[in-house]
C-alpha positions as CSV (number, residue, x, y, z in Angstrom):
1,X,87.4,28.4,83.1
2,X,85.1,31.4,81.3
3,X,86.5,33.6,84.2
4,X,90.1,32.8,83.5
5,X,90.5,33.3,79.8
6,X,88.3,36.3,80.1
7,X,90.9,38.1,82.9
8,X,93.6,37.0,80.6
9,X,92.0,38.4,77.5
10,X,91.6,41.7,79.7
11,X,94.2,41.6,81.0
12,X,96.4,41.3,77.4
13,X,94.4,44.1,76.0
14,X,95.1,46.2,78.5
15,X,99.0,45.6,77.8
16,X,98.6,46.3,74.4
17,X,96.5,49.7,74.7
18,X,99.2,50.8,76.9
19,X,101.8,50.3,74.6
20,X,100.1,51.5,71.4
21,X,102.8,54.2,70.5
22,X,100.7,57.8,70.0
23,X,101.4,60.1,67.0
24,X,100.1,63.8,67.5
25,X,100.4,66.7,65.1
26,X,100.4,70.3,66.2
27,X,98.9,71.9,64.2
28,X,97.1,69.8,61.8
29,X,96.0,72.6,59.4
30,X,98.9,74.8,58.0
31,X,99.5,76.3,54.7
32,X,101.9,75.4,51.8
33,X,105.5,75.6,53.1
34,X,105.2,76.1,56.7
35,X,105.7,73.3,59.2
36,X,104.3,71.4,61.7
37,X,105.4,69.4,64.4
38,X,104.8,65.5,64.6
39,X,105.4,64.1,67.9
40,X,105.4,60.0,69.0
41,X,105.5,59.1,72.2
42,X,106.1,55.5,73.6
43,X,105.3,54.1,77.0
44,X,107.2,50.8,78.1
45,X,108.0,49.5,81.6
46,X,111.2,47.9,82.4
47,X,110.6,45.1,84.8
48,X,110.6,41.4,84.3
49,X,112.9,41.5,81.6
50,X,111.3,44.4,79.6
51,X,112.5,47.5,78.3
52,X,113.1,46.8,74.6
53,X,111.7,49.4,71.8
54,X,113.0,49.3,68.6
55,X,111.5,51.7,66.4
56,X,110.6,52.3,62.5
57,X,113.5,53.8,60.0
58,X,112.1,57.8,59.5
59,X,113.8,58.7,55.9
60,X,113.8,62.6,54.5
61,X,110.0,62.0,53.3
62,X,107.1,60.4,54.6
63,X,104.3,58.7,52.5
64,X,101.7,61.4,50.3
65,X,103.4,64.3,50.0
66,X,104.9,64.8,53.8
67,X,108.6,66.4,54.2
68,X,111.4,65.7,57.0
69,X,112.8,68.7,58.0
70,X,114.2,68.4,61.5
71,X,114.4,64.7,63.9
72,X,115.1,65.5,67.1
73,X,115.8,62.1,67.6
74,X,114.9,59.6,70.8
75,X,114.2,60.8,74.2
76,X,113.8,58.9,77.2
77,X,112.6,59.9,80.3
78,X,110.9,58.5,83.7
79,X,107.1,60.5,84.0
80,X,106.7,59.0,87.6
81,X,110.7,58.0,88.9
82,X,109.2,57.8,92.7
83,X,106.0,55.8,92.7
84,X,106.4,53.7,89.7
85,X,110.6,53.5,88.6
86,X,109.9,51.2,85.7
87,X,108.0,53.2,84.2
88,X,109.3,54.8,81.0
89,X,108.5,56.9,78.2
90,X,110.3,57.5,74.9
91,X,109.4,60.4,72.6
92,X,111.0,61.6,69.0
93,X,109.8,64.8,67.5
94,X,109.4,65.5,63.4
95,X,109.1,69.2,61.9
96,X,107.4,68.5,58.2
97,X,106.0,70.2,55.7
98,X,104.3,70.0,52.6
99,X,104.3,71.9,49.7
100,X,101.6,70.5,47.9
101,X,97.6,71.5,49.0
102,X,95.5,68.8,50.0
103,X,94.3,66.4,52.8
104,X,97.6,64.3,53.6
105,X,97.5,60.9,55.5
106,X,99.9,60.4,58.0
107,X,100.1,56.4,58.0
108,X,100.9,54.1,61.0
109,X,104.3,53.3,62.0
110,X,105.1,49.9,63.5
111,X,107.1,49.6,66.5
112,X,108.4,46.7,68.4
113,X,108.0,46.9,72.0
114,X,109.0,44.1,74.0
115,X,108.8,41.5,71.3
116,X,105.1,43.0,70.4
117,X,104.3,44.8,67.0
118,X,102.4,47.8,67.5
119,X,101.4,50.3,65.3
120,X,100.6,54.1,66.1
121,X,97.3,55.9,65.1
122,X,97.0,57.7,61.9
123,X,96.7,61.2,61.7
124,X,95.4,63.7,58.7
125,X,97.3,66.6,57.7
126,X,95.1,69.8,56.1
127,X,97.3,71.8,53.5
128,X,95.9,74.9,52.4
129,X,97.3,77.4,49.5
130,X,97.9,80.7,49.6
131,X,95.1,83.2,48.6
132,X,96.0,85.6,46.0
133,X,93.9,89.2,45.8
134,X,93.0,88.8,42.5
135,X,91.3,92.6,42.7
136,X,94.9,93.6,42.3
137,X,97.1,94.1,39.6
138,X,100.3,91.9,39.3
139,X,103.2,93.9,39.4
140,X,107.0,93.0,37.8
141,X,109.6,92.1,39.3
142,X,112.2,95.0,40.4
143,X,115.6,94.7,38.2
144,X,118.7,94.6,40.1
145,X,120.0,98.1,41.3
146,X,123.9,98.6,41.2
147,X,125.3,99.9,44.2
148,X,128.5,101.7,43.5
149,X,132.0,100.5,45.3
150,X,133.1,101.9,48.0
151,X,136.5,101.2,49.8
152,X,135.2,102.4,53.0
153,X,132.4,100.5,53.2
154,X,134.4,97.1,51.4
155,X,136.9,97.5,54.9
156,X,133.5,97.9,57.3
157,X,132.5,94.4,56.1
158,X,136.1,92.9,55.4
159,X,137.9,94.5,58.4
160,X,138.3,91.2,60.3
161,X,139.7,89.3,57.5
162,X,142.0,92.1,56.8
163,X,143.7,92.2,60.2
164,X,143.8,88.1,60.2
165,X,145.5,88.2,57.1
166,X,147.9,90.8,58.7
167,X,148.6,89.2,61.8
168,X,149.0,85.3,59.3
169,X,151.4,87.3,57.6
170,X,153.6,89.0,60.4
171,X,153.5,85.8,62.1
172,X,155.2,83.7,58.9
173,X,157.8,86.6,58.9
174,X,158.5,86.1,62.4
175,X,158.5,82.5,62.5
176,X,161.2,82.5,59.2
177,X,163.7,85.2,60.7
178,X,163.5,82.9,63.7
179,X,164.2,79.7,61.8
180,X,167.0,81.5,60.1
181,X,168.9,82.7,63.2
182,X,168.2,79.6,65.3
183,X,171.3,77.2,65.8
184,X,170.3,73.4,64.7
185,X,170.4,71.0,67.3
186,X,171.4,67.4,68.3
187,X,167.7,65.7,68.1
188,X,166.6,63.1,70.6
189,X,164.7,60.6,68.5
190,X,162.8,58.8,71.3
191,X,160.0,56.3,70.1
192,X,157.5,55.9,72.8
193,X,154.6,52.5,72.4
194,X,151.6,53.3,72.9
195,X,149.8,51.7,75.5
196,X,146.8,49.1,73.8
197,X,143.3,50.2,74.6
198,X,142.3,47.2,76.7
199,X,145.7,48.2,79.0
200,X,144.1,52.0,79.5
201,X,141.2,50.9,80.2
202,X,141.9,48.5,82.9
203,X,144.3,51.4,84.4
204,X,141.2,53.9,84.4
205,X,139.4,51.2,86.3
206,X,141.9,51.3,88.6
207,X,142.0,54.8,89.1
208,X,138.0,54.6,89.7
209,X,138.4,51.4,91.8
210,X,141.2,53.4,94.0
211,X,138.5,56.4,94.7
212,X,136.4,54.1,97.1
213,X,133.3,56.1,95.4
214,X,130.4,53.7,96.5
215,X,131.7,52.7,100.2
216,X,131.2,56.8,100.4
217,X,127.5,56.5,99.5
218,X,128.1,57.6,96.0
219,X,126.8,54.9,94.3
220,X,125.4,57.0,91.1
221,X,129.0,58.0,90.4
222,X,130.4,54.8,90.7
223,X,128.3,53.3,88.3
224,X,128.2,56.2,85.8
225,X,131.8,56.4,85.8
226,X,132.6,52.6,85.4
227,X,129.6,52.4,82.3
228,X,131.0,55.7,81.2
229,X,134.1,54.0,80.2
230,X,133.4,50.9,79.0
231,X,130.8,52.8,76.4
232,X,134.3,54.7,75.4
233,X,136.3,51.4,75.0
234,X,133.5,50.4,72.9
235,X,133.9,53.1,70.5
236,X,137.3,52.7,70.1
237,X,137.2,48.7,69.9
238,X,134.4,48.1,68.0
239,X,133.8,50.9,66.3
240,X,130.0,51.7,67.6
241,X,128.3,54.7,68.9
242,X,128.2,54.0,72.4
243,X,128.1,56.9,73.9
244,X,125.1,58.3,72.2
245,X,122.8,55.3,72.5
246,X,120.6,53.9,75.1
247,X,121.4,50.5,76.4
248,X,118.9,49.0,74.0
249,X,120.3,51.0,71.5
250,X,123.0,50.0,72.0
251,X,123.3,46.5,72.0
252,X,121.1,46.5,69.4
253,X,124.2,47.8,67.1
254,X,126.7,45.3,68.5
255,X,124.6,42.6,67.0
256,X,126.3,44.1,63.7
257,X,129.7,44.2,65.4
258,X,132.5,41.3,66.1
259,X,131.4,41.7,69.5
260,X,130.1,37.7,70.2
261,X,126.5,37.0,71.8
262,X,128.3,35.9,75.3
263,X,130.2,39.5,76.3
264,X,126.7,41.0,74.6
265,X,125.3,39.7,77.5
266,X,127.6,40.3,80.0
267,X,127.8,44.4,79.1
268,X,123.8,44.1,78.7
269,X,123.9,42.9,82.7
270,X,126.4,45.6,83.8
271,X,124.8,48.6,81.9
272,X,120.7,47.4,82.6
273,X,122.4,47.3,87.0
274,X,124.0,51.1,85.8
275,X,120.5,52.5,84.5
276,X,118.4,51.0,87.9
277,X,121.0,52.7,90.0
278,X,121.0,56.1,88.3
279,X,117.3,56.4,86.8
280,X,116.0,54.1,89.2
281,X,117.6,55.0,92.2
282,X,119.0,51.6,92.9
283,X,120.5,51.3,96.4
284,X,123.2,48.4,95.5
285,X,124.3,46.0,97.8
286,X,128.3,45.9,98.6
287,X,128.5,42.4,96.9
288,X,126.7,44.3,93.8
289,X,129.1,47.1,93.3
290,X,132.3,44.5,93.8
291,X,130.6,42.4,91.4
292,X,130.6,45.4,88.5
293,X,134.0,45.9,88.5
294,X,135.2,42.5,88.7
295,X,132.6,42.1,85.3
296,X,133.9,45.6,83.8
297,X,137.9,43.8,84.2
298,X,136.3,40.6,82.9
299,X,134.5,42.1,79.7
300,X,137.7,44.3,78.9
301,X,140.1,41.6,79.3
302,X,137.9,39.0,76.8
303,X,137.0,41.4,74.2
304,X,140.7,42.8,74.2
305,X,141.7,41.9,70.2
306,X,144.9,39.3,70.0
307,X,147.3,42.1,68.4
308,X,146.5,44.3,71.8
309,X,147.1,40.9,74.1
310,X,150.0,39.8,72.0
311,X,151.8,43.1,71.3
312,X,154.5,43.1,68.6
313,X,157.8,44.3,70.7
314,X,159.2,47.7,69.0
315,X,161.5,46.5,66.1
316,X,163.3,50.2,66.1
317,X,164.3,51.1,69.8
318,X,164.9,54.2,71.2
319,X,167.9,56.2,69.0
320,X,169.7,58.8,71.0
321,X,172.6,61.3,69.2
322,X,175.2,61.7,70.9
């Protein structure tokens, strides 16, 4: 019984160690003003269900003294896609400063990585001031020196707003003798519907559907192109960034949406068999790739709004002069 809880005590520790997110700074001494980069980097794996990393709001300032300058936001990446594909690694880098002198704490951030709270290691920043010769004697500042005008040199800097201008104005002249001497016409008042954004997107899917991509061995493609465009029906639905975020990310900001928990969970499915395919290198079976469109049609068709299932009919048809 000692044995057991012992291997699971190791075992447990082990799992937290290797998901203890790691701060670095490079460098860790500077002096007032300049900047430094601060690097986290966290390791996850995405099997049996895992994969989820939510991590800490990053404002303009951190705590004691320490600037945001630049985020470059989240990265993820696979470190080793062919021996281990479940593997992977998320990094965001920091440029700060500090413009006051002193030793600086860089505290902990939490992270939650698959439903654990882990916090990074903390990190001390050394900034130094400036020495000032003090053997020397302070000089004044220089007053401001008046350079003369000069047209010549005025149409060296100016010359390309010059000719715009010119060619803005030749073009209004044109475009007025034209309107003068042109005859009026008979318009043609034709009011075209637009198609609703559920009806586009089921067409597109078609179109993809119709390119017989995966029965040619180009599974990747299929997949990005089907995910590709549900992510851009999500935008335009509901609103959310889809595009730009991970899967995580992402249905991490349709909790906030009218999107209910049920097609959550269906697009969650369809986009986690998308990211084994192309980061994974997934080798579908047919059944799977039939099964993603049939779900892609399925998640369109019930998150379609009522006004896009029920369109109004056009109360002013089509007018044509005669």
């Amino acid at each position: 019984m000692r044995s057991i809880l012992l291997a699971s005590f190791i075992v447990l520790t082990l799992r937290l160690l290797a998901q203890q997110p790691l701060a670095e700074l490079e460098p860790a001494t500077i002096r007032i003003g300049e900047q430094v980069s601060l690097k986290y980097t966290v390791a996850y794996r995405m099997d049996h269900g895992g994969g989820n990393v939510v991590w800490p709001v990053i404002g303009d300032t951190l705590p004691q003294h320490i600037e945001v300058v630049r985020d470059s936001g989240i990265d993820t990446i696979m470190p080793d896609k062919q021996n281990d594909p479940y593997s992977f690694v998320q990094t965001r880098t920091l440029t700060v400063t500090s413009f006051d002198s002193g030793y600086w704490a860089v505290e902990p951030l939490r992270f939650v990585v698959n439903g654990d709270t882990v916090e990074s290691n903390a990190l001390v920043l050394t900034v130094n001031t400036v020495e000032v010769d003090t053997s020397q004697a302070i000089r004044d500042i220089k007053g401001i020196y008046e350079v003369p005008f000069s047209l010549m040199d005025w149409l060296k800097d100016n010359w390309r707003w010059v000719a715009g201008g010119a060619v803005a104005v030749a073009a209004i002249v044109l475009a007025l003798l034209f309107l003068l001497r042109r005859k009026p016409k008979v318009a043609v008042a034709v009011v075209e519907p637009a198609l609703p954004v559920h009806v586009r997107v089921l067409n597109a899917l078609d179109a993809i559907e119709g390119k017989r991509l995966w029965q040619q061995g180009l599974h990747k493609q299929y997949h990005s192109e089907v995910t590709d465009l549900l992510r851009s029906y999500i935008e335009e639905r509901f609103g959310a960034p889809a595009l730009e975020k991970t899967t995580d990310e992402l249905l991490q900001e349709l909790k906030l949406s009218s999107m209910r928990r049920e097609h959550r969970e269906q697009l969650g499915n369809i986009l986690r068999l998308a990211d084994f395919v192309k980061f994974a290198k997934l080798t579908p079976a047919p059944a799977e790739n039939e099964q993603l469109m049939t779900a892609a049609r399925r998640f369109v068709q019930e998150t379609a709004g009522p006004e896009e299932k029920n369109p109004v009919p056009n109360a002013n048809p089509p007018v044509h002069a005669h």
